[in-house]
N, C-alpha and C positions, 0 to 999 in steps of 0.2 A: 530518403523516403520519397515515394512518390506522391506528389504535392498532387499530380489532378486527381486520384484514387480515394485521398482523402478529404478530395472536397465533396465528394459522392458519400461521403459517410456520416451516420445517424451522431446524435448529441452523444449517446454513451464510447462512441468509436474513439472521437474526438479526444473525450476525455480522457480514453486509455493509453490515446497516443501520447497525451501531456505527460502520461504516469509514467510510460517509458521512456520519455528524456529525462526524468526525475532521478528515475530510478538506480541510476549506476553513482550518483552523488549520496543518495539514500545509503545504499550497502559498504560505498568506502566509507562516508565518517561514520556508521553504526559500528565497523570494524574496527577502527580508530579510535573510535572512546571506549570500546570494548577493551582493546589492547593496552591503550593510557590507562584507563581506571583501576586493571587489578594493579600498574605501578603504584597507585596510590592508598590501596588498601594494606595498613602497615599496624606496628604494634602501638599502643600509645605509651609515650616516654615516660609517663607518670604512671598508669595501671596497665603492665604488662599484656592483661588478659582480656583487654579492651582493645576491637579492632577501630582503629579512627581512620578518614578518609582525607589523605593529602601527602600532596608529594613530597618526598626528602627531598634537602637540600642538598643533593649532589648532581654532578653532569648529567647523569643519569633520570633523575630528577625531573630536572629545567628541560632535558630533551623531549619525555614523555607530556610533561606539564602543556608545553608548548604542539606537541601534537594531540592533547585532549581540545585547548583552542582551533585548530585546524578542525578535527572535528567537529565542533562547535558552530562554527562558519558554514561547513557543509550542508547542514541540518534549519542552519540560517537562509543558504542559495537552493531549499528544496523547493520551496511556495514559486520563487519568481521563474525559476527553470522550467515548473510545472506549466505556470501563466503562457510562460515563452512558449514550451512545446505545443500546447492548445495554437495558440496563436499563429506559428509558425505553418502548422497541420493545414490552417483554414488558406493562409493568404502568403507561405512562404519568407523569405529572408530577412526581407525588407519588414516582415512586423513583432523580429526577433528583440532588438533593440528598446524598444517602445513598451510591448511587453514584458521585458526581463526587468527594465527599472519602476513597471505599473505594479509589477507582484512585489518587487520591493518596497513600493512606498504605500501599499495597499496594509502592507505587515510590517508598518515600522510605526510603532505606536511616537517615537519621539518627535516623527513626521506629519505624522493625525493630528498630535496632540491628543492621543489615548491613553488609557489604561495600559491596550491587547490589539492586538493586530486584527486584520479583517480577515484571517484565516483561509482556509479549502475553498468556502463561497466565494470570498474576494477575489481571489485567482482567477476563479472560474468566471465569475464576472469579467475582469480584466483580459483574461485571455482571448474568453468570445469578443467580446467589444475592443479589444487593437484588432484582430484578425479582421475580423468583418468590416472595422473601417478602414483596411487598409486594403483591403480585397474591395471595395468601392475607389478608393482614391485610382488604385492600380487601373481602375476601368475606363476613367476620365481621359479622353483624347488631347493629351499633352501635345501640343507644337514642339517640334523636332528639335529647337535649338533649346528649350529648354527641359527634355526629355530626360536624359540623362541626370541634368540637374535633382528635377524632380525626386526620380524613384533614389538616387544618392542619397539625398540634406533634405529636401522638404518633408518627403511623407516620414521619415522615422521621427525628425524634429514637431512637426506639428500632431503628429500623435501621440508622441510624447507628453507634449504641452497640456493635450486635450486631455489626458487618461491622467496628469497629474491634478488638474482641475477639477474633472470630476469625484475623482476620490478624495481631494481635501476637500471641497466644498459640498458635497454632493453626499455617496455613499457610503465614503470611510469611517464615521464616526459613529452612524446607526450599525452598517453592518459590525464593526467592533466592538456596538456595546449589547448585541444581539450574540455573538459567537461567546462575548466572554461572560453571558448570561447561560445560555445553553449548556456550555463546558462544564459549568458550575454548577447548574442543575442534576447534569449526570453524573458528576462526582459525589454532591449530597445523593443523591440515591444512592449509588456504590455502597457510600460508607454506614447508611444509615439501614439498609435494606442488605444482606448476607446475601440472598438469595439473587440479588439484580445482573451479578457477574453471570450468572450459572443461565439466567433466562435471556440476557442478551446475547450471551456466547453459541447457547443452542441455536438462536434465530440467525443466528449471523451464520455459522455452520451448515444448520438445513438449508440455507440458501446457496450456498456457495455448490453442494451437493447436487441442487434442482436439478438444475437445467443447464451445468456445464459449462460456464464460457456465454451464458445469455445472457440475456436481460438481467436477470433476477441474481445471478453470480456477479454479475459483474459491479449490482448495487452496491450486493456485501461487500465485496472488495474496495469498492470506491468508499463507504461510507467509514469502516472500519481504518481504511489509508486517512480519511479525512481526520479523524478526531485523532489519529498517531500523529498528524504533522502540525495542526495545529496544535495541540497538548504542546509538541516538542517547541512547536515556533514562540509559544508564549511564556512555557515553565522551562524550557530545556531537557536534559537528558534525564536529571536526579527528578522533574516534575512530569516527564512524558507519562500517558494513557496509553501503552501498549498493548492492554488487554485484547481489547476486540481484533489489534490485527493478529495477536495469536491465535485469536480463536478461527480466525478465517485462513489462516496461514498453514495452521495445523492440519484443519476441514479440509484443504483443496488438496492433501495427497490423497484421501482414503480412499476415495472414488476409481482413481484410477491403479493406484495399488491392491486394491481391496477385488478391483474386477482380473488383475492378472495374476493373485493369488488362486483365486475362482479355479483358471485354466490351468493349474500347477495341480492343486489339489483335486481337482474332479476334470482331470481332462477327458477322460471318456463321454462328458455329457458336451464337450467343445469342438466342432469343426476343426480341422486341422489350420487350416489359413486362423480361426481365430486364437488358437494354439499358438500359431506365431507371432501374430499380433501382440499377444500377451506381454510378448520381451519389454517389445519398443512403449507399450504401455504400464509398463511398470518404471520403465527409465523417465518417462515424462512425471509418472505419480512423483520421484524423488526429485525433479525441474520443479514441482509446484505448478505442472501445467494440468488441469484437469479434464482438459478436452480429449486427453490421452485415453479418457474411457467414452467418449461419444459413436465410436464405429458401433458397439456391440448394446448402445439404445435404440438403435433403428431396426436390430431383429428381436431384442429383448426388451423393450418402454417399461416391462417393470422394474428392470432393475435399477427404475428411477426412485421406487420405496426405498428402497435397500440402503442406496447412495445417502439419499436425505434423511432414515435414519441415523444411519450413522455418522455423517458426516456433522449430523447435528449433535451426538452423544459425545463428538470428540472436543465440538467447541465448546459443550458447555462444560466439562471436565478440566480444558486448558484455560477457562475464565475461573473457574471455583478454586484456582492452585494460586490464581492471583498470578499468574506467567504473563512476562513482559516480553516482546518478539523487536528484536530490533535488527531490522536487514530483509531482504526478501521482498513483500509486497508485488506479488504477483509474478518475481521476475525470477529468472532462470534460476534454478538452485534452490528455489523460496523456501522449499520443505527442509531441506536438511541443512542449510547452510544459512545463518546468523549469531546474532548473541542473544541467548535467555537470562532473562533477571526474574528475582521475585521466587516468591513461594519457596519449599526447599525440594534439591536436586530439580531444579528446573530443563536442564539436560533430559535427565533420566524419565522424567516423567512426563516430555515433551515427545521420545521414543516408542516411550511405549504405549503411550496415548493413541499414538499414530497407528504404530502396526498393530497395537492390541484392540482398535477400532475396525481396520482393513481388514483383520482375520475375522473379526465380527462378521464384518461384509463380505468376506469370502464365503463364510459357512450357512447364511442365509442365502446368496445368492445360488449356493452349488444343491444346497437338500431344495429348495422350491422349483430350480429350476431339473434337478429329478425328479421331484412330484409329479411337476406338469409333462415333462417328455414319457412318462409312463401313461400318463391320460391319451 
């Protein structure tokens, strides 16, 4: 990564770059408890027709058992790697070290002396603050013989020391009792209100839809990653809150699938070049990259209604199914490639959600936009 590029970049950049070194830890243990867990969904020895959840005691068994712990772990190194990548982003190598053990002891409640770890915020705290103090240390005009020294042992050690001080004495124990307040509040609504999945899902959707890759996408995204990693960091896999990144995860193909069906179905109303375009933005809608439909909002801005409707009908559809998304978040493959839990044919109705929302937005996008080419 280019370290001077990202120090020219805004808070939300920053943080995306954290998501991306997260990221590829994210999707292998997602696939890994995915893959251990159906080993452990068996008959139960007493009532045949009762599924219970635990591994046989056979090779077979202990092998999967022990790679559901592997994935376990991963899901464990997703907060501190997050921390790291931030940090790294700001100030480079040297505040890799510092960071990766500040995210760990930010989220280790038997460290705090907590309940719940310091979750998504903690991180984010940690990651800015090693970065930034390490991106000052690095400025200080170090004498030559002890140069070397320095950027080696001193700055990872003393900021280490700093960032474990602050979080035990300081931060760690308000922000943990603030996150595991919060988490708990949006669960009692969940459970107590029917409707909360289906109004969170649409906002987090029409947002994702807006503006593509800005601001306001990139909230959704962050905010819906946040409550999946904490949920997973404090409850684990059987306690994660995957809803919201379904619904955001789901939201970010239609946009871009939805506008290259558009050019399939009504090509005569589409420039030729945006005809071709079409390809490459339909292979990004299945990436989960939604910028894929940004060329054709600088000659078309409205087919920013279009997007946001829809893209919001689909979140709130994959919240109301109570669909779990495990894998993805933002990163290449996002839309079609993870594990669904929850609600039933989580699969099936994760599919058709998707294209049955894109065709939505294809066929408003293609009749308005011959309305207005006849005006």
């Amino acid at each position: 990564m280019d370290i001077e590029a990202q120090k020219n970049k805004g808070f939300l950049n920053l943080l995306m770059a954290g998501l991306t070194y997260m990221i590829p830890i994210t999707i292998t243990s997602g696939f890994i408890i995915a893959i251990a867990s159906a080993m452990a969904f068996q008959q139960s020895p007493v009532n045949p027709e009762v599924v219970i959840w635990q591994f046989p005691k056979t090779a077979w068994g202990e092998l999967f058992s022990k790679l559901y712990q592997v994935g376990q772990l991963g899901f464990t190194l997703m907060i501190p790697v997050f921390a790291a990548g931030i940090a790294y982003s700001i100030s480079g190598v040297m505040a890799i070290a510092p960071a990766l053990l500040g995210g760990y002891i930010i989220n280790d409640p038997s460290i705090l002396d907590t309940e719940s770890g310091a979750g998504f915020i903690g991180a984010i705290i940690i990651g800015f603050g090693v970065g930034c103090l390490v991106k000052y240390l690095n400025q200080i005009q170090w004498p030559n013989y002890v140069e070397s020294t320095v950027h080696m042992i001193f700055i990872p050690f003393f900021t280490t020391v700093v960032t474990f001080i602050i979080s035990y004495f300081i931060i760690g124990k308000p922000l943990s009792f603030g996150m595991s307040e919060l988490y708990q509040f949006i669960n009692d609504i969940t459970e107590k209100n029917a409707s909360a999945p289906i109004i969170y899902g649409a906002i987090l959707g029409g947002m994702i839809g807006f503006d593509l890759g800005g601001p306001i996408n990139k909230t959704a995204s962050l905010v819906s990653s946040a409550i999946f990693i904490d949920t997973m960091a404090s409850n684990g896999p059987l306690g994660v809150n995957g809803v919201p990144q379904a619904a955001t995860g789901a939201a970010i193909a239609v946009a871009p699938i939805g506008i290259a069906l558009a050019t399939i179905i009504f090509k005569n109303q589409f420039t030729k070049q945006e005809r071709i375009t079409g390809f490459s933005t339909l292979m990004m809608g299945f990436m989960g990259v939604s910028e894929g439909a940004l060329p054709y909002i600088g000659t078309h801005p409205w087919f920013i209604i279009s997007n946001t409707l829809t893209s919001a009908l689909t979140g709130g559809i994959i919240a109301s199914q109570n669909i779990h998304f495990y894998g993805g978040i933002g990163s290449p493959l996002g839309a079609v490639v993870g594990y669904m839990a929850g609600g039933s044919s989580p699969r099936t109705i994760w599919i058709a959600t998707i294209f049955g929302s894109a065709l939505v937005n294809a066929l408003i996008i293609g009749f308005i936009k011959k309305y207005l080419d006849r005006r």
